[in-house]
C-alpha positions as CSV (number, residue, x, y, z in Angstrom):
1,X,4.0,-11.5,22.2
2,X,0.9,-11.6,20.1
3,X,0.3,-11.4,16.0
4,X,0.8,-7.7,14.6
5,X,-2.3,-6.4,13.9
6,X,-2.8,-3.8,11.7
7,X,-2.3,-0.6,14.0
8,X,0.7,-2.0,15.5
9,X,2.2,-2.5,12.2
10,X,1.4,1.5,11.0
11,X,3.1,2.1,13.8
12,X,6.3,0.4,13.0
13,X,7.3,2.2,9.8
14,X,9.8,3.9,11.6
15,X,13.9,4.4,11.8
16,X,15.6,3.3,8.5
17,X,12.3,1.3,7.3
18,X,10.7,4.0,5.2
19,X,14.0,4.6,3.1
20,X,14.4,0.6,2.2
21,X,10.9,0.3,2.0
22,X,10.8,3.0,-0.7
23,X,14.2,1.7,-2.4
24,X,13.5,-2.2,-2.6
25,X,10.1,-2.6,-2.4
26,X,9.1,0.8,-4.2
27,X,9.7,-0.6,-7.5
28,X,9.2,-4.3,-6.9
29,X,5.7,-4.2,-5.5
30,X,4.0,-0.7,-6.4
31,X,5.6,1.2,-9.2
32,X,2.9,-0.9,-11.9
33,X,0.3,-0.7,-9.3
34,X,0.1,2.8,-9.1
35,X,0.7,3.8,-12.7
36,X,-3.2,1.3,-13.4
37,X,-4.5,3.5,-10.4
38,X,-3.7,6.8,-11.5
39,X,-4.2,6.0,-14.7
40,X,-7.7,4.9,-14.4
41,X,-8.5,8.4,-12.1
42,X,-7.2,10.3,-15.1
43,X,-9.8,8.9,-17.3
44,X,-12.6,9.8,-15.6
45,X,-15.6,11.4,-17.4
46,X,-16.1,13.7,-14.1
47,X,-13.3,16.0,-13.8
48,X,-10.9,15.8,-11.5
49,X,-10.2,18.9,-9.3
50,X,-9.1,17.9,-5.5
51,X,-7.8,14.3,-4.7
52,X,-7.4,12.9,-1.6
53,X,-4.9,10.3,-0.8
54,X,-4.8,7.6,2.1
55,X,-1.9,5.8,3.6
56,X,0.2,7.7,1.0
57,X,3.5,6.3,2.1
58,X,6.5,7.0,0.6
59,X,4.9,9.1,-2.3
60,X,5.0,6.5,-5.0
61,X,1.6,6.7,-6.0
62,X,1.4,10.7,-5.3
63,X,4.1,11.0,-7.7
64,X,2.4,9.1,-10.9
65,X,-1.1,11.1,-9.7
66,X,1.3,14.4,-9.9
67,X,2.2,12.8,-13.3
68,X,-1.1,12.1,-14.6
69,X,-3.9,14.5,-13.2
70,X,-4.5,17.3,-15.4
71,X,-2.7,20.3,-14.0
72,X,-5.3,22.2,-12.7
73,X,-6.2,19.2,-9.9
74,X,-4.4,19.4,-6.6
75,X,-3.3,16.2,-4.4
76,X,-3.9,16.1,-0.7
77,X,-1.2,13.2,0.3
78,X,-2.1,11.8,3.6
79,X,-0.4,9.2,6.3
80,X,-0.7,8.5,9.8
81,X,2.9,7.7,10.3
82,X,5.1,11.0,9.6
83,X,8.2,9.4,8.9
84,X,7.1,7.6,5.6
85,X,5.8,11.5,4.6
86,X,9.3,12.4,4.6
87,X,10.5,10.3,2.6
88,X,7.8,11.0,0.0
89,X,8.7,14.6,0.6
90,X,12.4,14.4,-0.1
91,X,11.7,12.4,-3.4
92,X,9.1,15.0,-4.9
93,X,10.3,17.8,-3.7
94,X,12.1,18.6,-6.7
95,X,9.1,17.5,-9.4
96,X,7.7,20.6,-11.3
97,X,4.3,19.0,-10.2
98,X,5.4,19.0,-6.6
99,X,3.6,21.9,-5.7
100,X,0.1,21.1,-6.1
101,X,0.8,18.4,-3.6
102,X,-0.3,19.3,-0.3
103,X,1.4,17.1,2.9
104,X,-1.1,16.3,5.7
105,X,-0.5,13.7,8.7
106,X,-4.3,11.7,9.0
107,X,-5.7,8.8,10.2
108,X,-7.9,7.4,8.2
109,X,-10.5,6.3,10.0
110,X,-10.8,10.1,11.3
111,X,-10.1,12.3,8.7
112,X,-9.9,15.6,9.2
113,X,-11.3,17.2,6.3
114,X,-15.2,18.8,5.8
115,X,-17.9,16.6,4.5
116,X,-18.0,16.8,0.2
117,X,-14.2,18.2,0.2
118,X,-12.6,16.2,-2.7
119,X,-14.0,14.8,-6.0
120,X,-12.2,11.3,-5.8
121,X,-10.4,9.9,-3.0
122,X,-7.5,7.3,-3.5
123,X,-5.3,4.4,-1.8
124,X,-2.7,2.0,-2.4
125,X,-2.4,-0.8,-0.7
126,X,-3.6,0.8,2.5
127,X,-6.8,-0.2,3.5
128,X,-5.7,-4.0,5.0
129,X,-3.9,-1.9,7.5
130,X,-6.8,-0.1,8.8
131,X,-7.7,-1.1,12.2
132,X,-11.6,-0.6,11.4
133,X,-12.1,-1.0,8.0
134,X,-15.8,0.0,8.1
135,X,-15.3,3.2,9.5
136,X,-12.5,4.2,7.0
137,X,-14.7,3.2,4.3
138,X,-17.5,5.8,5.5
139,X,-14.9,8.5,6.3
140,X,-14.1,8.1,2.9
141,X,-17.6,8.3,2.0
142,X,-18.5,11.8,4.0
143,X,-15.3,13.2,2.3
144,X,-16.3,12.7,-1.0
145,X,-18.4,14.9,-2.9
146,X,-21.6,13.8,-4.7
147,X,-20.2,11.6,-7.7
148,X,-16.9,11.6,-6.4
149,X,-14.7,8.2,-6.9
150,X,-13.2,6.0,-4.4
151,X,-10.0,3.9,-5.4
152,X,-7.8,1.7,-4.2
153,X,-5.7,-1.5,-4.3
154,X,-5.9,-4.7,-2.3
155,X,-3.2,-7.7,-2.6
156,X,-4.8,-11.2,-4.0
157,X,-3.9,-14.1,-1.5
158,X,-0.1,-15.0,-0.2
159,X,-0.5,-18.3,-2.1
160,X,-1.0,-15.9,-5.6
161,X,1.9,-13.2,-5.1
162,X,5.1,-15.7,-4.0
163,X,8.0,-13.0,-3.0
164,X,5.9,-12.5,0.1
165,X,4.8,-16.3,0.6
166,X,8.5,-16.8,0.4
167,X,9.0,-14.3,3.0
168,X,6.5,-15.2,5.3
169,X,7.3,-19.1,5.0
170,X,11.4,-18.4,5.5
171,X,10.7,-16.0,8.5
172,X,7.9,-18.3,10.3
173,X,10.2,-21.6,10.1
174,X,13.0,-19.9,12.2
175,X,10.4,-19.4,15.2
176,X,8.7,-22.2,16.8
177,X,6.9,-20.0,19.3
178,X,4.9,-17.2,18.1
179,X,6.6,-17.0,14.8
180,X,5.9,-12.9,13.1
181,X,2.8,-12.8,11.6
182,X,3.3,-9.4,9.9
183,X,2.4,-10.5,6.3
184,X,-0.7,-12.1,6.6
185,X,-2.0,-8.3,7.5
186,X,-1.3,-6.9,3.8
187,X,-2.8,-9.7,2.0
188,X,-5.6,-10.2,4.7
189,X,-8.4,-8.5,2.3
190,X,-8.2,-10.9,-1.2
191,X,-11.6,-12.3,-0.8
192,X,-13.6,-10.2,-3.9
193,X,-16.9,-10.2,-2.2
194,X,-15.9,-9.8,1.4
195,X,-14.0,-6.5,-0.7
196,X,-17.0,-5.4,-2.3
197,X,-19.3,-5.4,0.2
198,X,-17.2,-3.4,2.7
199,X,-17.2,-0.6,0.0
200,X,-21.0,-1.2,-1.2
201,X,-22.0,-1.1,3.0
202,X,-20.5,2.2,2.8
203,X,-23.0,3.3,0.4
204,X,-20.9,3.3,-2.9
205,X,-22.9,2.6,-5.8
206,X,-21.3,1.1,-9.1
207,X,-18.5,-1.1,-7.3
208,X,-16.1,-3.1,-9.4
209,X,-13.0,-5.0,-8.5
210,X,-11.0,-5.9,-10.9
211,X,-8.2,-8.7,-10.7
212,X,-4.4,-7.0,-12.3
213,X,-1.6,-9.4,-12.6
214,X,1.9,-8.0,-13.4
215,X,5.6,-9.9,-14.0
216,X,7.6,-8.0,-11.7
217,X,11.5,-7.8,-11.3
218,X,14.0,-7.2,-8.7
219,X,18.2,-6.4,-9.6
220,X,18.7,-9.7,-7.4
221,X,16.9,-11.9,-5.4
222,X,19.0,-11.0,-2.3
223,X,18.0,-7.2,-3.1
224,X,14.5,-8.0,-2.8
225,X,15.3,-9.8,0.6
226,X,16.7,-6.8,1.9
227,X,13.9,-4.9,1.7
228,X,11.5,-7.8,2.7
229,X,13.1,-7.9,6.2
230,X,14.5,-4.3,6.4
231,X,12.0,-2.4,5.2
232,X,8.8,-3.2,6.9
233,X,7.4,-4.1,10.3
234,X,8.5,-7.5,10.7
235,X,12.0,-6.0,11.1
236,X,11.1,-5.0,15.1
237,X,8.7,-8.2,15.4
238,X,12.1,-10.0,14.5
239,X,14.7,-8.0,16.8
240,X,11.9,-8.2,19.6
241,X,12.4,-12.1,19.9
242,X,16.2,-12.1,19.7
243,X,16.5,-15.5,18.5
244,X,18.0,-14.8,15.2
245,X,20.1,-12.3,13.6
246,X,17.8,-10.2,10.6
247,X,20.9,-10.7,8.4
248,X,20.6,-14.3,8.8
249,X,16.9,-14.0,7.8
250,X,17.7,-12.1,5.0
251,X,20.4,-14.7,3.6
252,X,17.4,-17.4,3.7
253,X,15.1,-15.4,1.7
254,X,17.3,-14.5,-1.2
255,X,18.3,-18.3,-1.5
256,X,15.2,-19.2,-1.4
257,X,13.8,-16.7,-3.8
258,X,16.6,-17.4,-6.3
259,X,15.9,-21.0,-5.9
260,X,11.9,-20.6,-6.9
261,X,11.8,-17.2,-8.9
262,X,15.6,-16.6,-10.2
263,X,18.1,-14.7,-10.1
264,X,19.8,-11.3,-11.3
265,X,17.2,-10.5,-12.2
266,X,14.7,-12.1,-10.1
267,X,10.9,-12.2,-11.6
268,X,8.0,-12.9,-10.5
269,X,4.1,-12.5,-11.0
270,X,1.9,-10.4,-8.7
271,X,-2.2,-10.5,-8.2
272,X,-3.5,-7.9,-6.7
273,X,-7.1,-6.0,-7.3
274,X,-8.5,-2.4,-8.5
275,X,-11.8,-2.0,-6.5
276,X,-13.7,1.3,-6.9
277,X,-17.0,2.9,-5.9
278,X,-19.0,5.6,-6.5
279,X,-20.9,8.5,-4.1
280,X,-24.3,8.5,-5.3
281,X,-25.1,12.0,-6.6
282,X,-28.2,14.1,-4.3
Protein backbone atom coordinates (compact mmCIF):
# COMPACT_ATOMS: atom_id res chain seq x y z
CA UNK A 1 0.00 0.00 0.00
CA UNK A 2 1.31 3.53 -0.52
CA UNK A 3 0.48 7.06 1.41
CA UNK A 4 -3.11 8.55 0.36
CA UNK A 5 -2.46 11.21 -1.74
CA UNK A 6 -4.80 13.70 -2.34
CA UNK A 7 -6.93 12.26 -5.29
CA UNK A 8 -7.24 9.02 -3.65
CA UNK A 9 -8.54 10.60 -0.65
CA UNK A 10 -11.46 12.74 -2.82
CA UNK A 11 -12.25 9.68 -3.79
CA UNK A 12 -12.91 7.99 -0.55
CA UNK A 13 -15.72 10.20 0.71
CA UNK A 14 -18.03 7.63 0.08
CA UNK A 15 -20.70 5.12 1.90
CA UNK A 16 -21.71 6.43 5.44
CA UNK A 17 -18.58 8.98 5.51
CA UNK A 18 -20.26 12.07 4.17
CA UNK A 19 -23.20 11.80 6.87
CA UNK A 20 -20.51 11.47 9.97
CA UNK A 21 -18.35 13.71 8.46
CA UNK A 22 -21.12 16.39 8.31
CA UNK A 23 -22.42 15.40 11.95
CA UNK A 24 -19.08 15.20 13.92
CA UNK A 25 -16.80 17.01 12.25
CA UNK A 26 -19.28 19.64 10.68
CA UNK A 27 -19.39 21.56 13.83
CA UNK A 28 -16.02 20.72 15.37
CA UNK A 29 -13.75 21.76 12.57
CA UNK A 30 -15.73 24.19 10.10
CA UNK A 31 -18.88 25.74 11.40
CA UNK A 32 -16.37 29.01 12.80
CA UNK A 33 -14.39 28.66 9.73
CA UNK A 34 -17.00 29.28 7.40
CA UNK A 35 -18.98 31.95 9.23
CA UNK A 36 -15.05 34.34 9.00
CA UNK A 37 -15.15 33.26 5.21
CA UNK A 38 -18.52 34.19 4.31
CA UNK A 39 -18.37 36.85 6.39
CA UNK A 40 -15.50 38.56 4.91
CA UNK A 41 -17.13 37.84 1.06
CA UNK A 42 -20.11 39.81 2.40
CA UNK A 43 -18.10 42.82 3.09
CA UNK A 44 -16.77 43.35 -0.07
CA UNK A 45 -16.75 46.86 -1.59
CA UNK A 46 -17.44 45.07 -5.17
CA UNK A 47 -20.67 43.57 -5.16
CA UNK A 48 -21.32 40.32 -5.07
CA UNK A 49 -23.62 38.78 -7.79
CA UNK A 50 -22.49 34.98 -8.81
CA UNK A 51 -20.18 32.84 -6.40
CA UNK A 52 -18.50 30.00 -7.13
CA UNK A 53 -17.81 27.34 -4.64
CA UNK A 54 -15.01 24.53 -4.71
CA UNK A 55 -14.83 21.26 -2.85
CA UNK A 56 -18.21 22.35 -1.31
CA UNK A 57 -18.70 19.27 0.71
CA UNK A 58 -21.37 18.79 2.78
CA UNK A 59 -22.82 22.35 2.33
CA UNK A 60 -21.57 23.85 5.56
CA UNK A 61 -20.01 26.76 4.08
CA UNK A 62 -22.84 27.13 1.17
CA UNK A 63 -25.25 27.33 3.93
CA UNK A 64 -23.58 30.48 5.88
CA UNK A 65 -22.84 32.04 2.11
CA UNK A 66 -26.88 31.42 1.59
CA UNK A 67 -27.03 33.22 4.96
CA UNK A 68 -24.90 36.09 4.38
CA UNK A 69 -24.80 37.14 0.59
CA UNK A 70 -27.17 39.67 -0.16
CA UNK A 71 -30.21 38.11 -1.85
CA UNK A 72 -29.85 39.04 -5.17
CA UNK A 73 -26.22 36.84 -5.46
CA UNK A 74 -26.62 33.31 -6.48
CA UNK A 75 -24.23 30.27 -5.27
CA UNK A 76 -22.87 27.75 -7.67
CA UNK A 77 -21.85 24.80 -5.00
CA UNK A 78 -19.45 22.51 -6.60
CA UNK A 79 -17.68 18.93 -5.70
CA UNK A 80 -16.04 16.27 -7.44
CA UNK A 81 -17.34 13.58 -5.30
CA UNK A 82 -21.38 13.39 -5.58
CA UNK A 83 -22.08 11.81 -2.56
CA UNK A 84 -20.89 14.63 -0.19
CA UNK A 85 -23.46 16.93 -2.68
CA UNK A 86 -26.12 15.01 -1.24
CA UNK A 87 -25.70 15.37 1.85
CA UNK A 88 -25.39 19.12 1.45
CA UNK A 89 -28.53 18.85 -0.58
CA UNK A 90 -30.68 17.14 2.02
CA UNK A 91 -29.60 19.67 4.72
CA UNK A 92 -30.49 22.88 2.60
CA UNK A 93 -33.02 21.81 0.85
CA UNK A 94 -35.55 23.22 3.14
CA UNK A 95 -33.64 26.86 3.67
CA UNK A 96 -35.65 29.80 2.18
CA UNK A 97 -32.22 30.64 0.66
CA UNK A 98 -31.92 27.27 -0.81
CA UNK A 99 -32.96 28.25 -4.12
CA UNK A 100 -30.36 30.50 -5.32
CA UNK A 101 -28.09 27.61 -4.74
CA UNK A 102 -27.29 25.92 -7.84
CA UNK A 103 -25.74 21.98 -7.40
CA UNK A 104 -22.90 21.16 -9.97
CA UNK A 105 -20.45 18.00 -9.81
CA UNK A 106 -16.68 19.67 -10.90
CA UNK A 107 -13.33 19.01 -10.61
CA UNK A 108 -11.46 21.66 -9.80
CA UNK A 109 -8.68 21.59 -11.65
CA UNK A 110 -11.09 21.53 -14.89
CA UNK A 111 -13.85 23.53 -14.23
CA UNK A 112 -16.42 23.69 -16.42
CA UNK A 113 -17.62 27.06 -16.40
CA UNK A 114 -16.73 30.15 -19.29
CA UNK A 115 -13.89 32.35 -18.66
CA UNK A 116 -15.05 35.76 -16.34
CA UNK A 117 -18.29 33.74 -15.10
CA UNK A 118 -18.41 34.61 -11.34
CA UNK A 119 -17.43 37.72 -9.36
CA UNK A 120 -15.59 35.81 -6.38
CA UNK A 121 -14.84 32.24 -6.18
CA UNK A 122 -14.66 30.46 -2.74
CA UNK A 123 -13.21 27.29 -0.79
CA UNK A 124 -12.99 25.73 2.43
CA UNK A 125 -10.55 23.64 3.34
CA UNK A 126 -10.29 22.22 -0.17
CA UNK A 127 -7.41 23.16 -1.98
CA UNK A 128 -4.73 20.64 0.13
CA UNK A 129 -6.72 18.01 -1.59
CA UNK A 130 -6.14 19.10 -5.01
CA UNK A 131 -3.93 16.82 -6.93
CA UNK A 132 -2.30 19.89 -8.88
CA UNK A 133 -2.57 22.77 -6.93
CA UNK A 134 -1.20 25.06 -9.66
CA UNK A 135 -3.59 24.29 -12.10
CA UNK A 136 -6.69 24.75 -9.70
CA UNK A 137 -5.29 28.02 -8.77
CA UNK A 138 -5.37 29.28 -12.56
CA UNK A 139 -8.77 27.59 -13.24
CA UNK A 140 -9.88 29.66 -10.55
CA UNK A 141 -8.25 32.46 -12.12
CA UNK A 142 -9.86 32.16 -15.86
CA UNK A 143 -13.25 31.83 -14.00
CA UNK A 144 -13.18 34.85 -12.26
CA UNK A 145 -14.13 38.06 -13.68
CA UNK A 146 -11.86 41.17 -13.69
CA UNK A 147 -11.76 42.22 -9.88
CA UNK A 148 -13.32 39.19 -8.87
CA UNK A 149 -12.04 37.58 -5.30
CA UNK A 150 -10.60 34.31 -4.57
CA UNK A 151 -11.00 32.78 -0.95
CA UNK A 152 -10.33 30.06 0.86
CA UNK A 153 -9.01 28.22 4.02
CA UNK A 154 -5.91 26.24 4.66
CA UNK A 155 -5.22 24.28 8.13
CA UNK A 156 -1.89 25.63 10.09
CA UNK A 157 0.49 22.66 10.94
CA UNK A 158 -0.65 19.13 12.79
CA UNK A 159 1.58 20.25 15.66
CA UNK A 160 -0.87 23.72 15.98
CA UNK A 161 -4.56 22.06 15.64
CA UNK A 162 -4.17 18.78 18.31
CA UNK A 163 -7.67 16.77 17.71
CA UNK A 164 -6.03 15.75 14.47
CA UNK A 165 -2.33 15.27 15.77
CA UNK A 166 -4.05 13.15 18.27
CA UNK A 167 -5.59 11.31 15.54
CA UNK A 168 -2.92 10.79 13.37
CA UNK A 169 -0.44 9.86 16.32
CA UNK A 170 -3.17 7.11 17.87
CA UNK A 171 -3.86 5.72 14.33
CA UNK A 172 -0.03 5.52 13.06
CA UNK A 173 1.12 3.68 16.45
CA UNK A 174 -1.26 0.69 15.75
CA UNK A 175 0.66 -0.01 12.28
CA UNK A 176 4.26 -0.73 12.06
CA UNK A 177 4.22 -1.11 8.28
CA UNK A 178 2.87 1.50 6.28
CA UNK A 179 0.92 3.10 8.95
CA UNK A 180 -2.38 5.65 7.11
CA UNK A 181 -1.03 8.72 6.18
CA UNK A 182 -4.43 10.35 5.49
CA UNK A 183 -3.92 13.45 7.71
CA UNK A 184 -0.87 14.78 6.77
CA UNK A 185 -2.83 15.64 3.19
CA UNK A 186 -5.28 18.37 4.96
CA UNK A 187 -2.71 20.04 6.83
CA UNK A 188 -0.01 19.59 4.08
CA UNK A 189 -0.38 23.43 2.87
CA UNK A 190 0.55 25.59 6.43
CA UNK A 191 3.64 27.07 5.19
CA UNK A 192 2.36 31.11 4.58
CA UNK A 193 4.69 31.78 1.84
CA UNK A 194 4.70 28.45 0.05
CA UNK A 195 0.54 29.51 0.33
CA UNK A 196 0.96 32.84 -1.04
CA UNK A 197 3.01 32.30 -3.80
CA UNK A 198 0.83 29.53 -5.30
CA UNK A 199 -1.99 32.14 -5.34
CA UNK A 200 0.34 35.21 -6.39
CA UNK A 201 1.87 32.62 -9.48
CA UNK A 202 -1.62 32.49 -10.47
CA UNK A 203 -1.66 36.01 -11.18
CA UNK A 204 -3.67 37.33 -8.12
CA UNK A 205 -2.75 40.69 -7.06
CA UNK A 206 -3.34 41.92 -3.38
CA UNK A 207 -2.78 38.42 -1.51
CA UNK A 208 -3.10 38.17 2.19
CA UNK A 209 -3.19 35.26 4.55
CA UNK A 210 -4.31 35.70 7.52
CA UNK A 211 -3.69 33.33 10.62
CA UNK A 212 -7.52 32.63 12.65
CA UNK A 213 -7.40 30.72 15.82
CA UNK A 214 -10.69 29.46 17.36
CA UNK A 215 -11.46 27.30 20.88
CA UNK A 216 -13.55 24.67 19.49
CA UNK A 217 -15.86 22.05 21.28
CA UNK A 218 -17.08 18.59 20.81
CA UNK A 219 -20.33 16.91 23.20
CA UNK A 220 -17.50 14.34 24.16
CA UNK A 221 -14.24 13.43 23.28
CA UNK A 222 -15.32 10.00 22.14
CA UNK A 223 -17.95 11.91 19.78
CA UNK A 224 -15.21 13.64 18.16
CA UNK A 225 -13.39 10.20 17.63
CA UNK A 226 -16.13 8.95 15.93
CA UNK A 227 -16.11 11.08 13.37
CA UNK A 228 -12.18 11.25 13.21
CA UNK A 229 -12.10 7.59 12.12
CA UNK A 230 -15.66 7.26 10.58
CA UNK A 231 -16.02 10.09 8.78
CA UNK A 232 -13.13 10.53 6.53
CA UNK A 233 -10.84 8.55 4.29
CA UNK A 234 -8.68 6.96 6.68
CA UNK A 235 -11.71 4.80 7.55
CA UNK A 236 -10.94 2.46 4.10
CA UNK A 237 -7.02 3.06 4.49
CA UNK A 238 -7.84 1.38 8.00
CA UNK A 239 -10.23 -1.62 6.91
CA UNK A 240 -7.78 -2.14 3.80
CA UNK A 241 -4.96 -3.43 6.27
CA UNK A 242 -7.11 -5.57 8.46
CA UNK A 243 -5.00 -5.47 11.37
CA UNK A 244 -7.25 -3.71 13.70
CA UNK A 245 -10.86 -3.18 14.26
CA UNK A 246 -11.93 0.86 13.53
CA UNK A 247 -13.93 0.59 16.80
CA UNK A 248 -10.79 -0.22 18.53
CA UNK A 249 -9.18 2.79 16.90
CA UNK A 250 -11.85 4.89 17.78
CA UNK A 251 -11.77 3.79 21.67
CA UNK A 252 -7.83 5.06 21.60
CA UNK A 253 -8.62 8.35 20.33
CA UNK A 254 -11.33 9.48 22.60
CA UNK A 255 -9.03 8.33 25.63
CA UNK A 256 -6.52 9.95 24.44
CA UNK A 257 -8.28 13.16 23.59
CA UNK A 258 -9.96 13.29 27.00
CA UNK A 259 -6.67 12.66 28.51
CA UNK A 260 -5.00 15.95 26.62
CA UNK A 261 -8.07 18.23 25.75
CA UNK A 262 -11.06 17.05 28.26
CA UNK A 263 -13.99 15.84 28.39
CA UNK A 264 -17.83 16.37 27.96
CA UNK A 265 -17.29 18.80 26.61
CA UNK A 266 -14.00 18.34 24.95
CA UNK A 267 -12.12 21.79 23.78
CA UNK A 268 -9.62 22.61 21.97
CA UNK A 269 -7.82 25.41 19.89
CA UNK A 270 -7.61 25.38 16.05
CA UNK A 271 -5.07 27.40 13.58
CA UNK A 272 -5.96 27.62 10.45
CA UNK A 273 -5.48 30.56 7.66
CA UNK A 274 -7.86 33.05 5.45
CA UNK A 275 -5.75 33.55 2.18
CA UNK A 276 -7.28 35.69 -0.60
CA UNK A 277 -6.39 37.23 -3.90
CA UNK A 278 -7.50 39.42 -6.28
CA UNK A 279 -8.05 39.26 -10.45
CA UNK A 280 -6.37 42.22 -11.70
CA UNK A 281 -8.95 44.42 -13.44
CA UNK A 282 -8.25 44.87 -17.72
Amino acid sequence: MSELNPSAADARFVDSVPEIYDLHLGPLFFGQYARDLATRLAASERPVRKVLEIAAGTGILTEQLARLLPAEASIVATDLNPPMLAVAQKRLQGEASGSRIEWREADATTLPFSDGSFDAVVCQFGCMFFPDKPRAASETHRVLAPGGRWLFNVWGSLEENPIARIAHETITSYFTDDPPQFYKVPFSMHEEETTRELVAGAGFSDVTVIPLRFTTEAPSARHAAIGLVRGNPVLAAIEERGTVGADEIIEAIAAALARELGDGPMRAPMLAYAVSGRKNSD
